[in-house]
C-alpha positions in Angstrom: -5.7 -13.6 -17.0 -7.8 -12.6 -13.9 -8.1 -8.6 -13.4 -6.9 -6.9 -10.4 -10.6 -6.2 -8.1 -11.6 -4.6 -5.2 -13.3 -6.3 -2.9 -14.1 -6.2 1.2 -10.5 -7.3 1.7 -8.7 -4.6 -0.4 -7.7 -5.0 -4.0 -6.4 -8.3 -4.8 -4.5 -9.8 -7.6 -1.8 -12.8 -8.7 1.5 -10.8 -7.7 3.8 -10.4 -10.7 0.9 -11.1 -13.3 -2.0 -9.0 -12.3 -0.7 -7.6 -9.3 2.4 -5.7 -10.4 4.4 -3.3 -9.0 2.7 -0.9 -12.0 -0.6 -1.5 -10.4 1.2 -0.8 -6.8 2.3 2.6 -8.3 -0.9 3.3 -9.4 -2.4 3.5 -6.2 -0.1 5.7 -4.8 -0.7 7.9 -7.3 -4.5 7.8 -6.4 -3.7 7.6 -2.4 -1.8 11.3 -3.1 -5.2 12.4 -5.1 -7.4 11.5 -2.4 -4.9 12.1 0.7 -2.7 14.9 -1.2 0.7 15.0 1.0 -0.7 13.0 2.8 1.1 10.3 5.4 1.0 6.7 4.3 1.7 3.9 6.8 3.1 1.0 4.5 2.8 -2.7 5.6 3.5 -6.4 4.1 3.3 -10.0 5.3 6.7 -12.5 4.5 6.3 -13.1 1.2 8.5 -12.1 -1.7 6.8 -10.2 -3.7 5.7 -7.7 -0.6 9.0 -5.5 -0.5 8.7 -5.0 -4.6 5.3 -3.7 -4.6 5.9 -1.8 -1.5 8.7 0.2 -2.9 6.4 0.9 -6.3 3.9 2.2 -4.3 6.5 4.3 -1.6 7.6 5.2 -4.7 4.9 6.8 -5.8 3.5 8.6 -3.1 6.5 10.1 -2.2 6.6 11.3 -5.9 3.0 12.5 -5.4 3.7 14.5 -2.8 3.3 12.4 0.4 5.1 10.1 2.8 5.3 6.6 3.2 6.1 5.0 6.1 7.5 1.8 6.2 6.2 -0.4 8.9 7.9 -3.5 7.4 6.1 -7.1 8.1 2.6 -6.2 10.2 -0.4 -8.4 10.6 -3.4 -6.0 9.2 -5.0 -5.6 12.5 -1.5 -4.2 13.5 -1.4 -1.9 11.2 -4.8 -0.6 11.4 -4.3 0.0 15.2 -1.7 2.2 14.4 -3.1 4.0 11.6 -5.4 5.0 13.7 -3.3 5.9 16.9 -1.1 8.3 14.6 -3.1 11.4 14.2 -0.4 12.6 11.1 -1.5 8.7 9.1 -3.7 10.1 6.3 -4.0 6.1 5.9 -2.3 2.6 5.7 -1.9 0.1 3.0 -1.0 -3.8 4.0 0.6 -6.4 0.9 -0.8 -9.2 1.5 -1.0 -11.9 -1.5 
């Protein structure tokens, strides 16, 4: 089984073997201990898995202390864009398989 990396595109992973929505909830957690309450601009691409591991990690930064925002299906460069035209967006995390 291949392990869940970062790399220059983000961390990546098989969805539903090494990129679960137990991994997704774990970086909330960590978002909320770098960005404590902070504002978290959620987005996904089409497939299946996307709005799974976007609830786990909603899920846990709300639990953390922070808010997610769901953006629902956004290219990257969308998303970025508006991550940094919010001035509240502590940050923004895209699924993408």
């Amino acid at each position: 089984m291949t392990a869940v990396r970062f790399g220059t595109y983000g961390i990546r992973g098989v969805a539903g073997e090494t990129l679960t929505p137990e991994i997704a909830a774990a970086l909330g957690a960590a978002l909320m201990e770098q960005h404590p309450r902070g504002v978290v601009l959620l987005g996904r691409d089409t497939r299946p898995s996307g709005a799974a591991l976007s609830n786990a990690l909603a899920a846990a930064i709300e639990a953390g202390g922070g808010s997610a925002i769901d953006i629902g299906v956004i290219p990257t460069p969308g998303l970025a864009q508006l991550v940094a035209g919010e001035a509240s967006a502590s940050c923004g995390v895209v699924d993408r398989k």
